[in-house]
C-alpha positions as CSV (number, residue, x, y, z in Angstrom):
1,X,105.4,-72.6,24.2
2,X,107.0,-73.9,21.1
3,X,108.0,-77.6,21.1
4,X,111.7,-78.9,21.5
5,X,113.4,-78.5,17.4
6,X,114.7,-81.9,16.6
7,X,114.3,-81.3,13.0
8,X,117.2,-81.0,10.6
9,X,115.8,-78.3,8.8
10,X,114.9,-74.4,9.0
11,X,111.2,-74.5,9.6
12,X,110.7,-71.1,8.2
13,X,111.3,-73.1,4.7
14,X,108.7,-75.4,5.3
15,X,105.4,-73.8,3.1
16,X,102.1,-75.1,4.3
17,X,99.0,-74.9,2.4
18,X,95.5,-74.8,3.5
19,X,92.5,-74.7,1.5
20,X,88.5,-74.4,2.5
21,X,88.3,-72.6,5.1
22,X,90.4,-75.6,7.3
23,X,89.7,-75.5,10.8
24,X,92.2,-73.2,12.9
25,X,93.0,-75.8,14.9
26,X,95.1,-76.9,12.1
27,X,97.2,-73.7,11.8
28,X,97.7,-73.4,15.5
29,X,99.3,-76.6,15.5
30,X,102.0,-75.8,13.5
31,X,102.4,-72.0,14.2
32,X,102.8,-72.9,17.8
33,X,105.1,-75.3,17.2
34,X,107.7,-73.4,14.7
35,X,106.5,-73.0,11.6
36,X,105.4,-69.9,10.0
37,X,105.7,-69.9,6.2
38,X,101.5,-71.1,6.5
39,X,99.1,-70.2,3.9
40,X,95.4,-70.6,3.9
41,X,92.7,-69.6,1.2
42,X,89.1,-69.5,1.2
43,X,86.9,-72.3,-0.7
44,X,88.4,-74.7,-3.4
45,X,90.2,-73.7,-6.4
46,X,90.9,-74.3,-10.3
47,X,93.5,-76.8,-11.4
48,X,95.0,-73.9,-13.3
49,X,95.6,-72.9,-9.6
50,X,96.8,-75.7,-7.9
51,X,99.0,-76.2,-10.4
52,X,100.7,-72.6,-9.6
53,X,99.7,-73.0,-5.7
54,X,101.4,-76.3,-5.4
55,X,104.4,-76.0,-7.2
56,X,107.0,-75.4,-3.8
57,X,104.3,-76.2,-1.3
58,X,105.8,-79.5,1.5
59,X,102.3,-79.9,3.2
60,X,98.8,-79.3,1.8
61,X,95.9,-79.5,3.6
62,X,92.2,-80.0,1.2
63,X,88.7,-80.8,2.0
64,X,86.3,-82.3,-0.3
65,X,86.1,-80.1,-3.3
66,X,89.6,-80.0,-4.5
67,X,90.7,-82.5,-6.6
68,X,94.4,-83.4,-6.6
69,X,94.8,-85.3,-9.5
70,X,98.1,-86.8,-11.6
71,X,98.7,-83.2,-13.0
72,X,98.2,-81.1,-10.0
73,X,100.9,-83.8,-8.4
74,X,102.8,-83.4,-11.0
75,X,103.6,-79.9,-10.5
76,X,103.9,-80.2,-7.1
77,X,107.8,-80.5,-6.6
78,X,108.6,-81.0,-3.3
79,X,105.1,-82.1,-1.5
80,X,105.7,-84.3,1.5
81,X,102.4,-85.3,2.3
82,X,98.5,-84.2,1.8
83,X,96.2,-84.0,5.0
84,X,92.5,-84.8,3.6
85,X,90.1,-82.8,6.6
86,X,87.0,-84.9,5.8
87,X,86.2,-88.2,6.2
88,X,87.2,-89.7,2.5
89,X,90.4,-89.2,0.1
90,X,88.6,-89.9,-3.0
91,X,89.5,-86.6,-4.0
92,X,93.2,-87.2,-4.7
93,X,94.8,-89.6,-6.9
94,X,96.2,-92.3,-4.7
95,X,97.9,-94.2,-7.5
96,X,100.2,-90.9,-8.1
97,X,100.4,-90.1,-4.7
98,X,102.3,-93.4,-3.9
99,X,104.3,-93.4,-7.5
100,X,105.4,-90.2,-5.8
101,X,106.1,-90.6,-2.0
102,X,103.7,-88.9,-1.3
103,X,101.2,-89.5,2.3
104,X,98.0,-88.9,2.4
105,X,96.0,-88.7,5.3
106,X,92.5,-88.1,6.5
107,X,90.3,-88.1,9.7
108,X,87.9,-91.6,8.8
109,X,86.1,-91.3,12.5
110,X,86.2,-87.3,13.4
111,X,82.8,-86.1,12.8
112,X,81.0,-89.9,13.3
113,X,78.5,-88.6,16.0
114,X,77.5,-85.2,13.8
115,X,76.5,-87.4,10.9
116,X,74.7,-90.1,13.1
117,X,72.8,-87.6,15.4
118,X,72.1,-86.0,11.9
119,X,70.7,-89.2,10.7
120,X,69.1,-89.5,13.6
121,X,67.3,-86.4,13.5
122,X,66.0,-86.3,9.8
123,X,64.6,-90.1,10.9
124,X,62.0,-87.8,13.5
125,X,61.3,-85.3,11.0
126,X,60.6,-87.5,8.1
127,X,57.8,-90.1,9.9
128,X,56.5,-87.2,12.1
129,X,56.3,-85.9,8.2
130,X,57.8,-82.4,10.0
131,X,58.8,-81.0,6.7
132,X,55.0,-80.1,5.2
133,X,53.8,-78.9,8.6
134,X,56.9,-76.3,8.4
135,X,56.0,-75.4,5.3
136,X,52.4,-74.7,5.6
137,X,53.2,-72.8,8.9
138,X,56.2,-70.6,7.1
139,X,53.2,-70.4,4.5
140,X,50.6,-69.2,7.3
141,X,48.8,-72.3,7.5
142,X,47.7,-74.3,10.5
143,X,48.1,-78.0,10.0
144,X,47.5,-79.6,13.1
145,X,46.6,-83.5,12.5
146,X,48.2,-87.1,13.8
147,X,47.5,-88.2,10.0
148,X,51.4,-90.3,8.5
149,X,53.0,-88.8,11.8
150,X,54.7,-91.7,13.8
151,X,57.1,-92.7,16.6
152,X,60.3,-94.1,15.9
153,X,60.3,-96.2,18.9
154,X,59.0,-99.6,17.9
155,X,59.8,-99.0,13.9
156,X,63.0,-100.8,12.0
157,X,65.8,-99.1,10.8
158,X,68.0,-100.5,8.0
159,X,71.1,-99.7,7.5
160,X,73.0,-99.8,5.0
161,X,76.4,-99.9,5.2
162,X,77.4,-101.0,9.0
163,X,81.1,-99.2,8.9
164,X,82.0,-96.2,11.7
165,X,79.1,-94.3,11.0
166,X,76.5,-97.1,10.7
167,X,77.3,-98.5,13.5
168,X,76.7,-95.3,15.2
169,X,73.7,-94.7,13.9
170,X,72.9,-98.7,15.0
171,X,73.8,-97.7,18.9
172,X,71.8,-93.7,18.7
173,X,68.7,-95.7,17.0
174,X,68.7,-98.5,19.7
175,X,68.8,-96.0,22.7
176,X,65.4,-94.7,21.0
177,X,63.6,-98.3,21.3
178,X,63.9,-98.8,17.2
179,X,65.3,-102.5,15.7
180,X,68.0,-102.2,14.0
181,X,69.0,-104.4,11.0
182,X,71.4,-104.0,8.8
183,X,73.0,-105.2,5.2
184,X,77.1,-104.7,4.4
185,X,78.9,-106.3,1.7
186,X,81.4,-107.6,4.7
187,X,80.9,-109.5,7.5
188,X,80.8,-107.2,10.7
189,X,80.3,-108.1,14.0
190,X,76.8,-106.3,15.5
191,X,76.6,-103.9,17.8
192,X,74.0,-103.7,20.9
193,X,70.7,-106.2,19.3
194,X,71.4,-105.5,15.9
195,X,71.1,-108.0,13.2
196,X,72.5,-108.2,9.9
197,X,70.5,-109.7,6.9
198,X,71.6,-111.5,3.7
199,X,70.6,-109.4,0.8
200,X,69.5,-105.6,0.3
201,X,66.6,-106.5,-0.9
202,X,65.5,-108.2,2.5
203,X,66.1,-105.2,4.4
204,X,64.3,-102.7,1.8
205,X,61.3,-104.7,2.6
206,X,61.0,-104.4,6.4
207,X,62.8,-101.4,7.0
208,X,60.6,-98.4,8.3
209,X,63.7,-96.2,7.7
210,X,66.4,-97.0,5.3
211,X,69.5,-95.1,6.1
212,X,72.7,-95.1,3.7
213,X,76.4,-95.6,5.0
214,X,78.4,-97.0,2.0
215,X,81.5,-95.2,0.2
216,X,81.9,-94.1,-3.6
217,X,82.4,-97.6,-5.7
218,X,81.7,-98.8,-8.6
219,X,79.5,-101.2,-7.3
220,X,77.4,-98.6,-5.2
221,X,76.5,-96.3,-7.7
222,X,73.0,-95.7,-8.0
223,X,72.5,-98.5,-5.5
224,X,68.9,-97.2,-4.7
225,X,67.5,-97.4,-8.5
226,X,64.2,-97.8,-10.4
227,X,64.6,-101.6,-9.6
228,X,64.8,-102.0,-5.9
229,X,62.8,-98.7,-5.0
230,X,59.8,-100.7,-5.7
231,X,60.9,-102.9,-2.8
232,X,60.5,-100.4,-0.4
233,X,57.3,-100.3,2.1
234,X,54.9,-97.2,0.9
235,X,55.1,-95.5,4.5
236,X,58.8,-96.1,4.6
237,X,61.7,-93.5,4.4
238,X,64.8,-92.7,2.7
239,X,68.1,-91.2,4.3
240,X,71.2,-90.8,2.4
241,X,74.2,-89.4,4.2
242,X,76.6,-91.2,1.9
243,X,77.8,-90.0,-1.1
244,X,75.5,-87.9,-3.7
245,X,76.1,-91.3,-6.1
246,X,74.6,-94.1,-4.6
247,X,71.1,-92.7,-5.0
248,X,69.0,-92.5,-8.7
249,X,68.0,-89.2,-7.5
250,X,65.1,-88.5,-10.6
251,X,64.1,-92.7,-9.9
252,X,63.7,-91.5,-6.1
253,X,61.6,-88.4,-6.9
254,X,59.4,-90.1,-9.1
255,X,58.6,-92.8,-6.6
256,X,57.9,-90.0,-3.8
257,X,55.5,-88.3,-6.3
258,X,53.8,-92.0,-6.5
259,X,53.6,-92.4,-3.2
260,X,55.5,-95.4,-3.0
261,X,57.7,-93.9,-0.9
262,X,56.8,-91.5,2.1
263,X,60.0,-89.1,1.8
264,X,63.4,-88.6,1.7
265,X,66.3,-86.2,3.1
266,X,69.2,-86.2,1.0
267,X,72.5,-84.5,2.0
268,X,75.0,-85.5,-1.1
269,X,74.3,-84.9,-4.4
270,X,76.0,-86.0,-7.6
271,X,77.0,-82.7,-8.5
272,X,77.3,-80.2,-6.3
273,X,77.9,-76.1,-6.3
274,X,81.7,-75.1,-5.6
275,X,80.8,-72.5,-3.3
276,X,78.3,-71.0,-1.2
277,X,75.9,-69.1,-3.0
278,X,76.1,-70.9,-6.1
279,X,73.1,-71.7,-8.0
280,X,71.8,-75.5,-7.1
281,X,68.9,-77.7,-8.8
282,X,67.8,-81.0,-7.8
283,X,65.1,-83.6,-9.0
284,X,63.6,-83.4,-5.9
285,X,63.2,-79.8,-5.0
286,X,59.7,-79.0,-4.6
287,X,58.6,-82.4,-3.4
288,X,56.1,-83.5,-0.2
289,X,58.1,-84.7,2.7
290,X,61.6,-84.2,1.6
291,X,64.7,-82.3,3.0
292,X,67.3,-81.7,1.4
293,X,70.3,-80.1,3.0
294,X,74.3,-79.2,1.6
295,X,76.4,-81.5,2.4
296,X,76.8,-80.8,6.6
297,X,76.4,-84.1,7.7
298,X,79.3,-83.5,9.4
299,X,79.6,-79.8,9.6
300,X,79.9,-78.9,13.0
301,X,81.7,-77.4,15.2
302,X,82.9,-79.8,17.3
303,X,83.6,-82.3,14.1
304,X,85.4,-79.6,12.7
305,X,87.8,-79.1,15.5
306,X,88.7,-82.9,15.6
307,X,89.0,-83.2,12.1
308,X,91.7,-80.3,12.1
309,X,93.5,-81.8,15.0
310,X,93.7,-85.3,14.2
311,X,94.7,-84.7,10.4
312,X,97.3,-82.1,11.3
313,X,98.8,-84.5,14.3
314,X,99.0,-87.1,11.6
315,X,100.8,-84.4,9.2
316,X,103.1,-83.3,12.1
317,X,103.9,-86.7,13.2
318,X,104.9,-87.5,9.7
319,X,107.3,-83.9,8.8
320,X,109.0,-84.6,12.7
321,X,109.0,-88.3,13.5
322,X,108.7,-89.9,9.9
323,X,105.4,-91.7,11.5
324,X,103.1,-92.6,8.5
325,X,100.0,-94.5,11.0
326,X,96.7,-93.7,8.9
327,X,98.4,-92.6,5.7
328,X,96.5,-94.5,2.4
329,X,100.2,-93.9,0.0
330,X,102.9,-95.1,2.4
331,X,103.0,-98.0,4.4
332,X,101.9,-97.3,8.4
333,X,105.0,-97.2,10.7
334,X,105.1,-96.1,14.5
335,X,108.7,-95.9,15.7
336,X,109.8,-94.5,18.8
337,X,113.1,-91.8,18.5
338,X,116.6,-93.4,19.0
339,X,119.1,-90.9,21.0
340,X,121.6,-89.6,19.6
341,X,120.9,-90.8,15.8
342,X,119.3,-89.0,12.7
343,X,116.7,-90.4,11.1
344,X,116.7,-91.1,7.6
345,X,113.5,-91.6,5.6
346,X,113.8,-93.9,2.5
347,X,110.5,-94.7,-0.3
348,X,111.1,-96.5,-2.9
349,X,109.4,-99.0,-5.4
350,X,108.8,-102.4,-3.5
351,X,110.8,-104.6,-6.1
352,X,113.3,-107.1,-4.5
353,X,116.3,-106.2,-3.4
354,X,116.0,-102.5,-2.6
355,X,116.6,-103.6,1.4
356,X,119.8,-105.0,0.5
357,X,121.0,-102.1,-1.8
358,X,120.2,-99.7,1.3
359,X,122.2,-102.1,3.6
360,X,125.8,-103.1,1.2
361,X,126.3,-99.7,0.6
362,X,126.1,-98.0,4.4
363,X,128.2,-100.8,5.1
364,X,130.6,-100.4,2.1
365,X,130.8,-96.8,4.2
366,X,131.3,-98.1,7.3
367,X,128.0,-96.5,8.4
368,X,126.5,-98.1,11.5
369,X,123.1,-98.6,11.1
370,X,121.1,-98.4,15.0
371,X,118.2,-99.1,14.1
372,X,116.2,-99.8,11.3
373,X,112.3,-100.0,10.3
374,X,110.8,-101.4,6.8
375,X,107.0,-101.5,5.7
376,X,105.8,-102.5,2.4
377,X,102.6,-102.1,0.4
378,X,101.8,-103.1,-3.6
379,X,103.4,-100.6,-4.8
380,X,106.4,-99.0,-2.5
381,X,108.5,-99.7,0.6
382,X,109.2,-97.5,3.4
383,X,112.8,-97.7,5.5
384,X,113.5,-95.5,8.1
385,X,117.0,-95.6,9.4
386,X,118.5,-94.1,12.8
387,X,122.3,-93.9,12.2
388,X,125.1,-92.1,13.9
389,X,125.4,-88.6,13.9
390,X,128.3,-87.6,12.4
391,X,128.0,-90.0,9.1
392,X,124.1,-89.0,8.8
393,X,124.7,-86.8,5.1
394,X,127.2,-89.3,3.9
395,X,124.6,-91.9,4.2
396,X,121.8,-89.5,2.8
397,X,123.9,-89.2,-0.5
398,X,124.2,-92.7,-0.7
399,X,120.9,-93.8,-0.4
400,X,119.8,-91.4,-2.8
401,X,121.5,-93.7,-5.3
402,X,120.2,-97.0,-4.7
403,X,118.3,-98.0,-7.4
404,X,114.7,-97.6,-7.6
405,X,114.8,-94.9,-5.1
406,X,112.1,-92.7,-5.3
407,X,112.4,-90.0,-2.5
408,X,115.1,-89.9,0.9
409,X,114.7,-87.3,3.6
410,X,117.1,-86.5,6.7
411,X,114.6,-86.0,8.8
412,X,117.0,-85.0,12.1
């Protein structure tokens, strides 16, 4: 059954976009609850595209591979808000999307467990050296020997990189009788007996298995490099479930070819195919003890269906209630619904004085304000107004001439 309408607007106007193959769940959420006008095409496409896409679209809804930049925004003439169904938002232009009033939002903790089970799994397979035992049975040959195979159970792991994932990965790796240390540029409070350590280069040289949990930065790229490979122990291994950049992937393959490493699985690269099928080449193809998988650390079902459900609650939440709680553009706001009021949603640039624009000229109106909500980042503020119903689109062309305005929306 379709929800209650408390929007002021027809819902069959409201075009939705989905791109790579987004998770049903997503378009069920909206189709059951009114809207129709709902789009979806397979895989990523060209900016040229976007550009055309775009142009009348209110919600959008990307994964990893399409990049919304200042130029796709700028085409984009009456986006509300972007819903990112992955873990990052690296792919959009932040900057531009708060110039614009624009939210964006993501799902940071959706599929936590499928990459730390993952991680977890690849850990076996590496020190029971798994991957050149398959190979030489796929090959017909019978490799049965104890030789470089190990337990986890007893061994250290470090991680790096103690966030939502890494701290996952801390608890899994625990439960399996491993220590656990770990390095992060913040302080964060351990979980279980977990310890952290003071420098990466302290961990690289106890650790049995290294494991990677940082984001895309500046300062992590090629974070594992010619330099600090040296560092790690000959019969240790390498895990990066990260991003594809924070590995030297040719200084990583020459060490595994040296022996001064005892393998690797990689699941990011720093350039990857656009779709499935596509032709894909890495240093390390070819090499003893390594796997190498496409980006599904977090490909699963399950993670799938609670990315698509928390992203498109967050987008729904934002189009009905004007709620903005995990949005990286506009300030977070949780507000409860006033009876019998219309909401009015207000961005501007956070310079002084907008607040009290907003306020002298409902009042030069004689509108009475019920209640009102304002959040502020860097860059722009965020009002939301209740006020009585029968002054509502008075007040709506008002506000939309206070100076510095960027975007107002009647929501009911």
């Amino acid at each position: 059954m379709a929800e209650k309408k408390i929007t002021s607007y027809p819902k069959e106007k409201i075009n939705i976009l989905f791109l790579e193959n987004i998770s049903k769940t997503a378009v069920d959420k909206f189709s059951k609850t009114g809207y129709h006008s709902i789009r979806q095409i397979t895989g990523a496409i060209s900016e040229a595209e976007l550009m055309r896409e775009i142009k009348d679209v209110h919600l959008l809804g990307i994964r990893s591979k399409s990049k919304i930049n200042s130029k796709v925004l700028s085409a984009a003439k009456r986006l509300q808000a972007i819903g990112c169904f992955c873990i990052g938002t690296n792919q959009v232009d932040l900057v531009e999307a708060t110039k614009m009033g624009v939210a964006v939002f993501n799902a940071p903790y959706s599929n936590t467990r499928s990459v730390a089970e993952l991680v977890i799994g690849s850990a076996i397979m590496l020190i029971r050296r798994i991957p050149d035992k398959n190979k030489m049975a796929h090959e017909g040959l019978w490799m049965k020997d104890a030789v470089g195979s190990h337990e986890l159970r007893g061994k250290t792991l470090g991680i790096i990189g103690y966030g939502n994932i890494g701290s996952q990965v801390s608890v899994l790796a625990e439960a399996l009788g491993m220590k656990v240390i770990f390095y992060d540029a913040e302080t964060k409070l351990p979980l279980g007996n977990a310890s952290d350590v003071k420098s990466l280069k302290e961990l690289l040289k106890v650790a049995d298995v290294v494991t990677l949990h940082v984001p895309d930065l500046p300062s992590t790229r090629n974070l594992i490099n010619k330099n600090n490979l040296k560092y790690f122990k000959p019969t240790a291994v390498l895990i990066n479930y990260a991003r594809g950049g924070v590995v030297d992937l040719a200084a990583l393959g020459k060490a595994i070819e040296k022996k001064e490493l005892a393998g690797a699985a990689i699941d990011v690269f720093p350039e990857e195919p656009e779709k499935n099928g596509d032709k894909f080449s890495s240093p390390l193809q070819g090499l003893p003890n390594v796997i190498l998988t496409p980006h599904i650390g977090g490909s699963t079902e399950e993670a799938q269906y609670s990315i698509g459900e928390d992203v498109s609650n967050k987008l729904f939440n934002y189009l009905e209630k004007g709620i903005t709680t995990g949005s990286h553009s506009i300030p977070s706001l949780s507000l409860p619904l006033q009876e019998n009021t219309h909401r009015i949603l207000h961005i501007h640039n956070n310079v002084p004085g907008v607040l009290s624009a907003i306020n002298a000229r409902l009042s030069e109106h004689h509108i009475n304000i019920v209640s009102q909500y304002l959040k502020t980042n860097e860059a722009i503020g965020y009002v939301v107004l209740d006020v009585e119903k029968k002054l509502s689109q008075n007040a709506v062309n008002l506000l939309k001439d206070v100076p510095q305005t960027i975007k107002v929306r009647l929501l009911y």
